[in-house]
Structures are given as structure tokens and as C-alpha cells.
PyMOL Python script that loads the backbone (N, CA, C, O; Angstrom):
from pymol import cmd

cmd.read_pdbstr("""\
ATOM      1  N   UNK A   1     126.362  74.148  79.055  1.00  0.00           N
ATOM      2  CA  UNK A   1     126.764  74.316  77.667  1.00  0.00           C
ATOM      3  C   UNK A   1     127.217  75.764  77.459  1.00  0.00           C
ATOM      4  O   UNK A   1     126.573  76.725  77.882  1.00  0.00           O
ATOM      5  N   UNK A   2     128.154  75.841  76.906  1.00  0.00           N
ATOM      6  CA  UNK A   2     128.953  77.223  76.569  1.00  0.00           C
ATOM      7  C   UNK A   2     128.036  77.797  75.189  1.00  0.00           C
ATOM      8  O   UNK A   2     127.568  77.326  74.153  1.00  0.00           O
ATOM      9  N   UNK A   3     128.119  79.328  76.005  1.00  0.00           N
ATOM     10  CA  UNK A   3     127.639  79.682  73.966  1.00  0.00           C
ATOM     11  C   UNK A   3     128.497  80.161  73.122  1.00  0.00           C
ATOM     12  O   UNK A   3     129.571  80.735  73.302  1.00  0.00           O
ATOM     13  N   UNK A   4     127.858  79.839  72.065  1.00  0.00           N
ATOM     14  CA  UNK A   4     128.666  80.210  71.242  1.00  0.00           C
ATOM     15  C   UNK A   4     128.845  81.385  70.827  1.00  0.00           C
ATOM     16  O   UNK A   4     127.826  82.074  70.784  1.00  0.00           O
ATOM     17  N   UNK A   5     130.300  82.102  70.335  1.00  0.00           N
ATOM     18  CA  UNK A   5     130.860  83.450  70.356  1.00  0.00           C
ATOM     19  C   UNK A   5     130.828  83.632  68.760  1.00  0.00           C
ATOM     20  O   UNK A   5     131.592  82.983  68.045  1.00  0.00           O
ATOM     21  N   UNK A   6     129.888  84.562  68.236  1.00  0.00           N
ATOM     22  CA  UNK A   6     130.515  85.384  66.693  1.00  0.00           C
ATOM     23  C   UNK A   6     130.437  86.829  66.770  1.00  0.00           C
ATOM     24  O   UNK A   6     129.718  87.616  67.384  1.00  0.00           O
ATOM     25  N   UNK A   7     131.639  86.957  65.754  1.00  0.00           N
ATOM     26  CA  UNK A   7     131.901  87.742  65.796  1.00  0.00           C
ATOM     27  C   UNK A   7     131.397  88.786  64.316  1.00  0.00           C
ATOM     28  O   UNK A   7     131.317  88.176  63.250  1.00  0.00           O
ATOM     29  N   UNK A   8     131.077  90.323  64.309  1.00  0.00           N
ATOM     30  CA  UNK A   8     130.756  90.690  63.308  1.00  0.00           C
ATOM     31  C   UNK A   8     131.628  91.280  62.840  1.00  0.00           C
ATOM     32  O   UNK A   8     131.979  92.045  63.739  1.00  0.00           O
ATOM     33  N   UNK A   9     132.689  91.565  61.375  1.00  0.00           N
ATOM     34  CA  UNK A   9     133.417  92.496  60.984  1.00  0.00           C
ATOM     35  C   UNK A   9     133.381  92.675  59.797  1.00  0.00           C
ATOM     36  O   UNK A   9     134.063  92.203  58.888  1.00  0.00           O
ATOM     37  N   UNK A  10     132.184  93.697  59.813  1.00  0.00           N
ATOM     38  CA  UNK A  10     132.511  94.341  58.176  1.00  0.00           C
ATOM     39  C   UNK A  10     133.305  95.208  57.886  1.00  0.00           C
ATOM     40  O   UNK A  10     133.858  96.172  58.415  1.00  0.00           O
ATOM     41  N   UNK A  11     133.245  94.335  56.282  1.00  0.00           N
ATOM     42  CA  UNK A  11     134.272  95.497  55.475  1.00  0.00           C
ATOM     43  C   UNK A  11     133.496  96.344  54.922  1.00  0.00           C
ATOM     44  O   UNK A  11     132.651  96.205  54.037  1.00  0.00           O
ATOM     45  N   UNK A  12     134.009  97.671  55.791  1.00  0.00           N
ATOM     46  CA  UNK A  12     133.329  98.809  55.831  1.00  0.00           C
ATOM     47  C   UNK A  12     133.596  99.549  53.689  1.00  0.00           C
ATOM     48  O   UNK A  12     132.858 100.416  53.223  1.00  0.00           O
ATOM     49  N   UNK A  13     134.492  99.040  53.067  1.00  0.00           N
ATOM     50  CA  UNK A  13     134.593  98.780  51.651  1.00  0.00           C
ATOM     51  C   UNK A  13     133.758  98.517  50.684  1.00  0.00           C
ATOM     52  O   UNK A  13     133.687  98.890  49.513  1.00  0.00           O
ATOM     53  N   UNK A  14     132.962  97.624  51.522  1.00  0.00           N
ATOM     54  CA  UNK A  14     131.926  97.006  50.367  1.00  0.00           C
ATOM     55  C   UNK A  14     130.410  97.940  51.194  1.00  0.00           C
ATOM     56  O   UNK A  14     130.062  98.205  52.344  1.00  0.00           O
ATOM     57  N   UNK A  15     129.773  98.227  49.505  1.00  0.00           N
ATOM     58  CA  UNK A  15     128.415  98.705  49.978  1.00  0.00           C
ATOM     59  C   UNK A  15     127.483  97.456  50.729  1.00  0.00           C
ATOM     60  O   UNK A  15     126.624  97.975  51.442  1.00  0.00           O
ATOM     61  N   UNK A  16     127.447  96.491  50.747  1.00  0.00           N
ATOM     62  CA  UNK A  16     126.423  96.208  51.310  1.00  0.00           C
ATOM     63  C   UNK A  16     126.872  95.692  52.590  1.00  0.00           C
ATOM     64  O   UNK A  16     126.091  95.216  53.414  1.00  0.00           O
ATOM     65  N   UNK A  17     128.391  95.802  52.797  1.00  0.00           N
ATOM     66  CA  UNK A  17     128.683  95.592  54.687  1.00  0.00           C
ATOM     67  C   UNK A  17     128.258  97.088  55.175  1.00  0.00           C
ATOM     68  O   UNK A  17     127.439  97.299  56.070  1.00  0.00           O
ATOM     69  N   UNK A  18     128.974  98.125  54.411  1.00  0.00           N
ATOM     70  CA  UNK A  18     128.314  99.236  55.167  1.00  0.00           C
ATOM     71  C   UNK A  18     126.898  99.366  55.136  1.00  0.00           C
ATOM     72  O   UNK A  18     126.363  99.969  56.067  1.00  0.00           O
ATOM     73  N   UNK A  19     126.108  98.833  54.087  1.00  0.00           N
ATOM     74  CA  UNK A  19     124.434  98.881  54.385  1.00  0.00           C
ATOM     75  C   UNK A  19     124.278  97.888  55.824  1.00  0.00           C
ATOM     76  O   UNK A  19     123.791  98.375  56.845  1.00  0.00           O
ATOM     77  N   UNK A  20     124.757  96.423  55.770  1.00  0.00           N
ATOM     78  CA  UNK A  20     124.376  96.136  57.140  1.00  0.00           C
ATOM     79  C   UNK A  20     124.918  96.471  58.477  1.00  0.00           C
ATOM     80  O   UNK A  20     124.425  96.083  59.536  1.00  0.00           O
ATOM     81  N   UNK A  21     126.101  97.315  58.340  1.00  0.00           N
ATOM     82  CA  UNK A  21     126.570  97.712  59.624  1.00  0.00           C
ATOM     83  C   UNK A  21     125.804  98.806  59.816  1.00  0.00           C
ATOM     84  O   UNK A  21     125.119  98.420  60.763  1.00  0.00           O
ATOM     85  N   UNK A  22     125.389 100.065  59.540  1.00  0.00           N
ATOM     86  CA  UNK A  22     124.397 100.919  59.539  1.00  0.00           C
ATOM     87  C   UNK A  22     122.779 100.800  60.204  1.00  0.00           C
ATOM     88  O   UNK A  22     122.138 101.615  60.868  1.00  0.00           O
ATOM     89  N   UNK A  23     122.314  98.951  59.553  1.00  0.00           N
ATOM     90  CA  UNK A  23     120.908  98.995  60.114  1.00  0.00           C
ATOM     91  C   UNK A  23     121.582  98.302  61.103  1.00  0.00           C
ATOM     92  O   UNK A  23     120.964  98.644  62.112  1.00  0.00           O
ATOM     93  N   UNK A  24     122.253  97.721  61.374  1.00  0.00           N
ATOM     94  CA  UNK A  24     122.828  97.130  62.983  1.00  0.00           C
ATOM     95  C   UNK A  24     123.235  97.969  63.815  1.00  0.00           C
ATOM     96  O   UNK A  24     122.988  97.666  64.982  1.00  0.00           O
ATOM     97  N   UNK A  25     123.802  98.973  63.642  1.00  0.00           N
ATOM     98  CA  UNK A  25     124.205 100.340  64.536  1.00  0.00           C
ATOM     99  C   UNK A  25     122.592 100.929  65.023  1.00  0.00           C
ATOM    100  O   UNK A  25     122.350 101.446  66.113  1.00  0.00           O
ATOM    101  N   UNK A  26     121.692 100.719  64.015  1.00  0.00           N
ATOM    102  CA  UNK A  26     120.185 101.224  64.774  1.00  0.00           C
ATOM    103  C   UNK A  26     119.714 100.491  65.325  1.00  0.00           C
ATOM    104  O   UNK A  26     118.612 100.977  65.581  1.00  0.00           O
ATOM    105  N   UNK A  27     119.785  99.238  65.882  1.00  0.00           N
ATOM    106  CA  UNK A  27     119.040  97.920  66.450  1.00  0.00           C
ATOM    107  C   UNK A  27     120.311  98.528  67.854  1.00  0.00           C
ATOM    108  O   UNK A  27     121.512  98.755  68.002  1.00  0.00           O
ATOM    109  N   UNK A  28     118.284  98.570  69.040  1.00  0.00           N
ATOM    110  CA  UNK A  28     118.975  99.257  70.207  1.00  0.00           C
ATOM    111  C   UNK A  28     119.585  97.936  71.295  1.00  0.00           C
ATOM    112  O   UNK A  28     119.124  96.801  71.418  1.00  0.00           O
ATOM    113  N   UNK A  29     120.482  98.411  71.825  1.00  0.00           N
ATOM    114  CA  UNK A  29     121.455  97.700  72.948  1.00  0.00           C
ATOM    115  C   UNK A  29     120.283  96.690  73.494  1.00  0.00           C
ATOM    116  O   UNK A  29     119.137  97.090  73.700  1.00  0.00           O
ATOM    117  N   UNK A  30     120.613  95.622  73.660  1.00  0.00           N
ATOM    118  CA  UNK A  30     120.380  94.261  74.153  1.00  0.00           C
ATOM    119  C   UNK A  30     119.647  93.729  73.195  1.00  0.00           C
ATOM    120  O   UNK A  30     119.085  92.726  73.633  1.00  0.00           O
ATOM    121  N   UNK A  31     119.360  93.963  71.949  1.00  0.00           N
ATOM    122  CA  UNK A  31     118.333  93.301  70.941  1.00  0.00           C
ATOM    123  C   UNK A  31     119.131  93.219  69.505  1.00  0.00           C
ATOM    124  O   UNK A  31     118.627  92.937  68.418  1.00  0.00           O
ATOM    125  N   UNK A  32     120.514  93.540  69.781  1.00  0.00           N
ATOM    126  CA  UNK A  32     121.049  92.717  68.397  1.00  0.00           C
ATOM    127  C   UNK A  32     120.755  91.063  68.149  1.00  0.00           C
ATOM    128  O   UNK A  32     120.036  90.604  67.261  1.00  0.00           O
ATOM    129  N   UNK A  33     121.431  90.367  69.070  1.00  0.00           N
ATOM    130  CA  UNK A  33     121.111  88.687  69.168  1.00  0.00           C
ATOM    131  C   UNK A  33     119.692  88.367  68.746  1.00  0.00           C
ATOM    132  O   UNK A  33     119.615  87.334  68.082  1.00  0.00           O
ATOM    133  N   UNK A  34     118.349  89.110  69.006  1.00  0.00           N
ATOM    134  CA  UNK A  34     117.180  88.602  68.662  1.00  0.00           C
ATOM    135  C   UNK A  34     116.713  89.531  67.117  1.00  0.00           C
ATOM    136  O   UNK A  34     115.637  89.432  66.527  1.00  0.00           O
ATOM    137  N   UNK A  35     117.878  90.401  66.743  1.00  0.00           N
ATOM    138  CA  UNK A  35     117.563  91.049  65.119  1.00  0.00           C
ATOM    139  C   UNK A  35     118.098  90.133  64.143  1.00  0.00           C
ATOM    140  O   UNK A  35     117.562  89.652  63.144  1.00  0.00           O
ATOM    141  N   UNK A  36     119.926  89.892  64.895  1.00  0.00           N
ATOM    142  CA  UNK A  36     120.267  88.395  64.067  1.00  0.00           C
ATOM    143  C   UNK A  36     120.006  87.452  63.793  1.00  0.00           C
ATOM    144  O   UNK A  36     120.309  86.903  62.733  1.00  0.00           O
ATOM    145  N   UNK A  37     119.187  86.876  64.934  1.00  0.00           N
ATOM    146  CA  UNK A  37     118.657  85.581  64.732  1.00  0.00           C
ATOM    147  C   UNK A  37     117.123  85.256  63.686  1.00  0.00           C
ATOM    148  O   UNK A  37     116.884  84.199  63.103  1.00  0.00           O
ATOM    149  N   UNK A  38     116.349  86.369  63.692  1.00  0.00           N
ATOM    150  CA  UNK A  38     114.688  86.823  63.133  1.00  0.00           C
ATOM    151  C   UNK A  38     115.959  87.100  61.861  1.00  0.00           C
ATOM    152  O   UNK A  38     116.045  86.074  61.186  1.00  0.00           O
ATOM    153  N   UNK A  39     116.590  87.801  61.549  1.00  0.00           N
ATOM    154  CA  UNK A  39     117.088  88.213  60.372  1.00  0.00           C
ATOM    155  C   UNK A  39     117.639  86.770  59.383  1.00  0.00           C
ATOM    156  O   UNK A  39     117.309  86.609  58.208  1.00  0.00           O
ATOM    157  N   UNK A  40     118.572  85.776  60.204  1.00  0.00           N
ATOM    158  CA  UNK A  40     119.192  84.696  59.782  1.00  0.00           C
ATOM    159  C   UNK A  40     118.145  84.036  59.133  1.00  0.00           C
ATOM    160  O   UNK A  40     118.178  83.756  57.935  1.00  0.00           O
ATOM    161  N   UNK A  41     116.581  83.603  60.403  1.00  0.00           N
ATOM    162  CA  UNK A  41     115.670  82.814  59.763  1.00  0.00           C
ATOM    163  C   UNK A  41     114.624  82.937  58.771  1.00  0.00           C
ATOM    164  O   UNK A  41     114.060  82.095  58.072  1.00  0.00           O
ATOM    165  N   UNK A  42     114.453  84.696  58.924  1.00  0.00           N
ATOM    166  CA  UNK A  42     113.599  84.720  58.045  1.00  0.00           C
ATOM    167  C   UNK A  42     114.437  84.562  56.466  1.00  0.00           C
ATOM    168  O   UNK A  42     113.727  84.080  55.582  1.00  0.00           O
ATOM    169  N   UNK A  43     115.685  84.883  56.119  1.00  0.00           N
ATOM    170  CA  UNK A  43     116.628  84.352  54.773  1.00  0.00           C
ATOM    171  C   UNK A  43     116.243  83.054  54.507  1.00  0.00           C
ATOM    172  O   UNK A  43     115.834  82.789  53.377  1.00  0.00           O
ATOM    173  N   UNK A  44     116.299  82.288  55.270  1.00  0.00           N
ATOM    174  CA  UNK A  44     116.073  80.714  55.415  1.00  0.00           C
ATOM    175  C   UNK A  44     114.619  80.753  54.863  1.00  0.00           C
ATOM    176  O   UNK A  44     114.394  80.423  53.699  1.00  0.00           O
ATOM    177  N   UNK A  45     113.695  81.133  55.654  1.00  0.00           N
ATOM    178  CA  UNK A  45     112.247  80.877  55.366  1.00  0.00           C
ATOM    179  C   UNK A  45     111.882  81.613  54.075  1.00  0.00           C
ATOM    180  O   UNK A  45     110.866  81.208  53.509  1.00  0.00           O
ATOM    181  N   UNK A  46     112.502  82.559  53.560  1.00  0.00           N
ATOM    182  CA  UNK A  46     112.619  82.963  52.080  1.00  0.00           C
ATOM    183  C   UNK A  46     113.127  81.846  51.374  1.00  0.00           C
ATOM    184  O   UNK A  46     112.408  81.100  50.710  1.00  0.00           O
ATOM    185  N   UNK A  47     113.826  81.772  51.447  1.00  0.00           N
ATOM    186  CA  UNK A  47     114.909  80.351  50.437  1.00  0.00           C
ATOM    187  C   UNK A  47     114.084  79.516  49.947  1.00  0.00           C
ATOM    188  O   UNK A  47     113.853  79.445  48.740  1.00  0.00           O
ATOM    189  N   UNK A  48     113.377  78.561  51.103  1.00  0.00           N
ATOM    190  CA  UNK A  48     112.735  77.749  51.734  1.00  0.00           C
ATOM    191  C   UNK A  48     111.262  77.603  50.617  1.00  0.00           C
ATOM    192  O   UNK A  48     110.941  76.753  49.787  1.00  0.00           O
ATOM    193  N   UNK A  49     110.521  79.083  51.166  1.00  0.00           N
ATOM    194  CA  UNK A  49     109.423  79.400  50.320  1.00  0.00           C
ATOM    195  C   UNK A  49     109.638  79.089  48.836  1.00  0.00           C
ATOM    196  O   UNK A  49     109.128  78.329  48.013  1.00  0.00           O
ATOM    197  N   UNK A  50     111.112  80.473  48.859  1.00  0.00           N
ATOM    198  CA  UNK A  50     111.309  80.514  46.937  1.00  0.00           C
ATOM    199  C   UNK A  50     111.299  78.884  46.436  1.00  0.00           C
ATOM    200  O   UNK A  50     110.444  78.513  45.632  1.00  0.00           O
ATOM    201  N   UNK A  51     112.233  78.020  46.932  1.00  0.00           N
ATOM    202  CA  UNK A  51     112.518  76.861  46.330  1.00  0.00           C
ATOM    203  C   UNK A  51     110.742  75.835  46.688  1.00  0.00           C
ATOM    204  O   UNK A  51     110.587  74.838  45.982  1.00  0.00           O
ATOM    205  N   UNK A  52     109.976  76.056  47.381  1.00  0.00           N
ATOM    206  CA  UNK A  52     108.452  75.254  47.471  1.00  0.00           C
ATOM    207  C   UNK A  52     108.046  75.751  46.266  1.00  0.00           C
ATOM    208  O   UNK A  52     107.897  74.888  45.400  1.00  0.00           O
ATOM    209  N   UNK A  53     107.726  77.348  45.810  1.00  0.00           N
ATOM    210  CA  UNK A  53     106.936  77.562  44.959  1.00  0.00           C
ATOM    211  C   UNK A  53     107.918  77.565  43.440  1.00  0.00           C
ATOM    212  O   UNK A  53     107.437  78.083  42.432  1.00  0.00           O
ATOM    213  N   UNK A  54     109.141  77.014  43.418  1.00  0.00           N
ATOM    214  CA  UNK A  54     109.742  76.839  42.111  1.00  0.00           C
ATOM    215  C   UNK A  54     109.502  75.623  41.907  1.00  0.00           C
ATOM    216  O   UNK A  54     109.701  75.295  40.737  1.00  0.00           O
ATOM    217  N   UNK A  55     108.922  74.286  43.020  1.00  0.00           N
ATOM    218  CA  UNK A  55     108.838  73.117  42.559  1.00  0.00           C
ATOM    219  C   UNK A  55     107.208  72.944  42.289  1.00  0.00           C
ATOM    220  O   UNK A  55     106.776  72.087  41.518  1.00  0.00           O
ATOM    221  N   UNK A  56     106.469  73.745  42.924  1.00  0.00           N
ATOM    222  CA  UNK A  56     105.086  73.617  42.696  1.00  0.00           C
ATOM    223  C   UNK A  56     104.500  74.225  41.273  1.00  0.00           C
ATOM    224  O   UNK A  56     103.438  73.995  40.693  1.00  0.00           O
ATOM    225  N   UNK A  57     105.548  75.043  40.957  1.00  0.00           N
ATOM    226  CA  UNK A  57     105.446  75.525  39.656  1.00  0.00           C
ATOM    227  C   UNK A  57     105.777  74.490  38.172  1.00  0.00           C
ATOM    228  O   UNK A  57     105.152  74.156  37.166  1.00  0.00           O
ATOM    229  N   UNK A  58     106.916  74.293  38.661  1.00  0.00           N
ATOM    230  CA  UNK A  58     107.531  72.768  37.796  1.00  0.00           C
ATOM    231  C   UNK A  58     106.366  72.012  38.023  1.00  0.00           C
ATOM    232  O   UNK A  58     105.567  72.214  37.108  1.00  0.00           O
ATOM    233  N   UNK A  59     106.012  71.357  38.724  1.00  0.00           N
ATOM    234  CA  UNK A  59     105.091  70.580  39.126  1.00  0.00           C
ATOM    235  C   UNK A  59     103.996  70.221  37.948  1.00  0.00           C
ATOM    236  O   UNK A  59     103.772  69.216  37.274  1.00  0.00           O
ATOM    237  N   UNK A  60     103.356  71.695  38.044  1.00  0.00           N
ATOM    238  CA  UNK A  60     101.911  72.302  37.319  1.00  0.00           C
ATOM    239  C   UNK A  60     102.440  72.507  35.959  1.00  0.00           C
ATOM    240  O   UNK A  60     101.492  72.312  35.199  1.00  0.00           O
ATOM    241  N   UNK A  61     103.299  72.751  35.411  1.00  0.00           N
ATOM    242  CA  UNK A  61     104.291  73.149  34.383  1.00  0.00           C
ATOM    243  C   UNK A  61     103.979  71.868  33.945  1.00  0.00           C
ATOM    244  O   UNK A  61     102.909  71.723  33.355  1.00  0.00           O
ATOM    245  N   UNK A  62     105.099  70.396  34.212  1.00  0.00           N
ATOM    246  CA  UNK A  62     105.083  69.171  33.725  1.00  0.00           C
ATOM    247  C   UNK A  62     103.474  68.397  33.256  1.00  0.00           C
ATOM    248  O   UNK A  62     103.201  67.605  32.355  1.00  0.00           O
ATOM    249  N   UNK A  63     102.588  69.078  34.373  1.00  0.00           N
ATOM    250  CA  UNK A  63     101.489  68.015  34.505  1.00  0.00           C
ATOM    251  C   UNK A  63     100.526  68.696  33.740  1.00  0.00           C
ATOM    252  O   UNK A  63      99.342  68.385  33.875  1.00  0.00           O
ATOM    253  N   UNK A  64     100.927  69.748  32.808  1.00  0.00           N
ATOM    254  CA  UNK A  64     100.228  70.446  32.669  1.00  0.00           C
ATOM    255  C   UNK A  64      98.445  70.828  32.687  1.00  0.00           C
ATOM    256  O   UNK A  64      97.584  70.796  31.807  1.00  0.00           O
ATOM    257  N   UNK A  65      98.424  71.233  34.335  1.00  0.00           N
ATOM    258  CA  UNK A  65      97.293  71.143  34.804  1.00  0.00           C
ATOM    259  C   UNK A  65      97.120  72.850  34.873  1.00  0.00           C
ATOM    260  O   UNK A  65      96.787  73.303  35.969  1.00  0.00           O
ATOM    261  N   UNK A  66      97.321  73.761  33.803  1.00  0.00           N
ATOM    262  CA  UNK A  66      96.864  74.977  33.914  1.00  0.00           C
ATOM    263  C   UNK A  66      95.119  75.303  33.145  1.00  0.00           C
ATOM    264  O   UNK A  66      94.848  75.073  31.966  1.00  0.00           O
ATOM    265  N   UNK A  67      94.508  75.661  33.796  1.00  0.00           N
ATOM    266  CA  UNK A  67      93.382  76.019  32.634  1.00  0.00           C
ATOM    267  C   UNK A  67      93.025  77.833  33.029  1.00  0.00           C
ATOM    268  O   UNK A  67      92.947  78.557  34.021  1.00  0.00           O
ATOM    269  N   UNK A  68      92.893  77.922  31.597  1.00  0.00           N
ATOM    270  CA  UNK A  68      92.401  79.471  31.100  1.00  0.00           C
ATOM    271  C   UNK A  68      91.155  80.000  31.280  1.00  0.00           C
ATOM    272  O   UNK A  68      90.306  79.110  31.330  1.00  0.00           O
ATOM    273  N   UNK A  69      90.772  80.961  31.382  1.00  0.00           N
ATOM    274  CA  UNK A  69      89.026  81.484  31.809  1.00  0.00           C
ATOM    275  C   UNK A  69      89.298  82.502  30.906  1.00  0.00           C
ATOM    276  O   UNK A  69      90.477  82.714  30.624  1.00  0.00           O
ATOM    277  N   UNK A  70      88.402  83.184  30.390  1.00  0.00           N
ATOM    278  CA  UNK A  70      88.317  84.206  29.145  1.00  0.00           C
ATOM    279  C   UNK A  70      87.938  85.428  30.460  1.00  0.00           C
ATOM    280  O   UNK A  70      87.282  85.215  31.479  1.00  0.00           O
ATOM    281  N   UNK A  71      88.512  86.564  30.080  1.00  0.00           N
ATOM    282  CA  UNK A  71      87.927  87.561  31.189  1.00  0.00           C
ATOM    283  C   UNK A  71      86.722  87.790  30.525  1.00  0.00           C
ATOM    284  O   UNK A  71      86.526  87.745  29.311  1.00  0.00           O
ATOM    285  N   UNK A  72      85.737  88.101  31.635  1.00  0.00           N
ATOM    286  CA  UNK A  72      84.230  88.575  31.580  1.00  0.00           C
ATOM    287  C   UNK A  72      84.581  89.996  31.105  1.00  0.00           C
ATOM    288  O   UNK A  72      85.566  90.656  31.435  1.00  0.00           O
ATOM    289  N   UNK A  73      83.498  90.370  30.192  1.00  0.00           N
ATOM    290  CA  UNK A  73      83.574  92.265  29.953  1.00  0.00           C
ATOM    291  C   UNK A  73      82.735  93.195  30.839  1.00  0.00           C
ATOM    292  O   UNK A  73      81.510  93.310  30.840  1.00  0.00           O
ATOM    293  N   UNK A  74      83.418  93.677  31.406  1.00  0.00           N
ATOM    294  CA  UNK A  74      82.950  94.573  31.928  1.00  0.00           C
ATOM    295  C   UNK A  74      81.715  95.255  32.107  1.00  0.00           C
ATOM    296  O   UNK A  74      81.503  96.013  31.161  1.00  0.00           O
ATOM    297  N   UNK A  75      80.773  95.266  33.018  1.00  0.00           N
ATOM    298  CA  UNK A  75      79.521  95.741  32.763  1.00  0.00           C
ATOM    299  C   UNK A  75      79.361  97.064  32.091  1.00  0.00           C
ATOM    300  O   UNK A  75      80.357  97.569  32.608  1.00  0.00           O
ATOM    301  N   UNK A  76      79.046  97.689  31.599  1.00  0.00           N
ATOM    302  CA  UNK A  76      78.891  98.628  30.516  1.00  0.00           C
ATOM    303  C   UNK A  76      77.749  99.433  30.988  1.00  0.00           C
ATOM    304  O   UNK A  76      77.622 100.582  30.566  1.00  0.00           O
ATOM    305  N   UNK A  77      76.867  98.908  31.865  1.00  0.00           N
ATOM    306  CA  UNK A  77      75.708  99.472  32.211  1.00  0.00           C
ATOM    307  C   UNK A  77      75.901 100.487  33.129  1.00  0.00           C
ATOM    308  O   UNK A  77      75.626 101.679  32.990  1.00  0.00           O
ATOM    309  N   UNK A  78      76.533  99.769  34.342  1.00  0.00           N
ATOM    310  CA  UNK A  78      77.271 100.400  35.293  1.00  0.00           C
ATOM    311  C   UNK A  78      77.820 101.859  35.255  1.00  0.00           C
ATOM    312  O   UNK A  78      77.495 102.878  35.866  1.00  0.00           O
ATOM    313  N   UNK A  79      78.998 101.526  34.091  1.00  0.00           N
ATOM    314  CA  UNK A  79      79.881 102.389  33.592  1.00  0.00           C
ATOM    315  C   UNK A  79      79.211 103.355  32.804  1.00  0.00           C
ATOM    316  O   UNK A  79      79.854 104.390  32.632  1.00  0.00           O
ATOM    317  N   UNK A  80      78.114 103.298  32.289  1.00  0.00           N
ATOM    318  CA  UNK A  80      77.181 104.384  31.613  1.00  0.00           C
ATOM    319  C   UNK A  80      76.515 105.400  32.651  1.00  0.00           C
ATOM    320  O   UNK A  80      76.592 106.628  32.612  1.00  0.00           O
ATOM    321  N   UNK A  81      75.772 104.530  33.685  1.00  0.00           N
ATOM    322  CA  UNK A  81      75.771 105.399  34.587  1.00  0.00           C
ATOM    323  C   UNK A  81      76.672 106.142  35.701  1.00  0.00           C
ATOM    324  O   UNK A  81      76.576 106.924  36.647  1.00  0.00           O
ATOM    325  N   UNK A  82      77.150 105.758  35.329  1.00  0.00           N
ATOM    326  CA  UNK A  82      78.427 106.549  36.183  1.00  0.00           C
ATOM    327  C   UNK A  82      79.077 107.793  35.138  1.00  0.00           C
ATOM    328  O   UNK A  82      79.660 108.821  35.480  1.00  0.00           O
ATOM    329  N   UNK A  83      78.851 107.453  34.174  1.00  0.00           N
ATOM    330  CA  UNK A  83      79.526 108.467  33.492  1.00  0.00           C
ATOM    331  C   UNK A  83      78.525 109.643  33.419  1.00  0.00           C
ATOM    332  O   UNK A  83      78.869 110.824  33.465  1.00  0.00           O
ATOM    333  N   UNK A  84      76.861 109.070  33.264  1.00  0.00           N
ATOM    334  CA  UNK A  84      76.224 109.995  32.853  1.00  0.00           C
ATOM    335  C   UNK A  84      76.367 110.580  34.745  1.00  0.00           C
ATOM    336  O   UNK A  84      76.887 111.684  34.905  1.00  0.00           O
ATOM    337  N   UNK A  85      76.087 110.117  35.508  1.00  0.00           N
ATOM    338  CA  UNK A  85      76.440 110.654  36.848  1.00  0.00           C
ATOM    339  C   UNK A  85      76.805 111.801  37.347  1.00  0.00           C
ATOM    340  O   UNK A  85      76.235 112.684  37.987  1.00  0.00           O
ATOM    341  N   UNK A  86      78.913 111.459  36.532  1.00  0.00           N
ATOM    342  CA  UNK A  86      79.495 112.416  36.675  1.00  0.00           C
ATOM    343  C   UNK A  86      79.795 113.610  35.465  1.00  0.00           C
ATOM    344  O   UNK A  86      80.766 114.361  35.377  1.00  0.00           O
ATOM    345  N   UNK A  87      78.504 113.489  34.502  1.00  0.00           N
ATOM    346  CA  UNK A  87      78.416 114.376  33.488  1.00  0.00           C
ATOM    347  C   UNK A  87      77.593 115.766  34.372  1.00  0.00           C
ATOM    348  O   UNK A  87      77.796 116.980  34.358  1.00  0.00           O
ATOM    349  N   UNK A  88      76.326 114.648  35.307  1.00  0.00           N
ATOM    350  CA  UNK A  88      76.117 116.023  35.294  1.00  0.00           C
ATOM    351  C   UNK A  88      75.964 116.728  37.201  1.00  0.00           C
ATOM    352  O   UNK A  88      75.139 117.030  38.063  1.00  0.00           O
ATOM    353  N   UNK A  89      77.281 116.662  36.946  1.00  0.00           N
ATOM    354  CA  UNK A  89      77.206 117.111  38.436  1.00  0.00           C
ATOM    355  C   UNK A  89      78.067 118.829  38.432  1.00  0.00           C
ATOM    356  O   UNK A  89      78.177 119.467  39.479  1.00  0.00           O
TER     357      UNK A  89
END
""", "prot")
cmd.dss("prot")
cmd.show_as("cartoon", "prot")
cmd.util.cbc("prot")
cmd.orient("prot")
């Protein structure tokens, strides 16, 4: 099986070809192919994620299965001694 040939050509015009031609000029000799490829999938596995947790959200949204907890206050006791603590140091 032949591999397959791509080619990269940015337009050095636009800021964000020159942002990726720049971090590709630092990715050292023989490890572009394995920066492109980790780079391609992890976009994918972002996407991927974003669109799981936009439907799990909808999800909980529709069914509305959210419940609320009141925050606890703060121990006060704690915080007294600590203050008197650092009063008198």
C-alpha cells in the first residue's frame, strides 16, 4: 500500500498559518508526522468531548434532574482562632 502524500502550504498572510507554521518549524526533524497526527486527533477528541458534554447537558436540562444544596457557612470557630492566632504573633 502506497502512502499517502500531503502537503503543507501556508499562507504565510494569515495570522494563524503563520502561528502554525512557526510551532511546526520547532517540532524537531523526523517527528513532524507523529505532531500532525497527536495534533489532528486530539481536535477530533475535543469536538468529540465538546459535543458528549453539550448532549449530556441537554439531557439533564430536558429531564430536569438538577438539584440545589444550600452552601454550609463556614465554621466561624476556626476562623476566630486563627485570627486571634495571627493577632498575636
Amino acid at each position: 500500500m502506497n502512502r499517502p502524500v500531503y502537503s503543507f502550504r501556508p499562507d504565510l498572510q494569515q495570522r494563524d498559518h503563520r502561528r502554525a507554521w512557526e510551532i511546526l518549524k520547532g517540532v524537531p526533524k523526523g517527528q513532524k508526522n507523529t505532531f500532525l497526527v497527536r495534533a489532528i486527533l486530539q481536535t477530533d477528541d475535543r469536538e468529540t468531548l465538546r459535543e458528549l458534554i453539550r448532549e449530556s447537558v441537554q439531557e439533564v436540562l430536558r429531564n430536569g434532574a438538577l438539584t440545589y444544596q444550600e452552601a454550609k457557612e463556614p465554621d466561624t470557630d476556626i476562623q476566630d482562632q486563627m485570627l486571634s492566632f495571627l493577632e498575636n504573633l
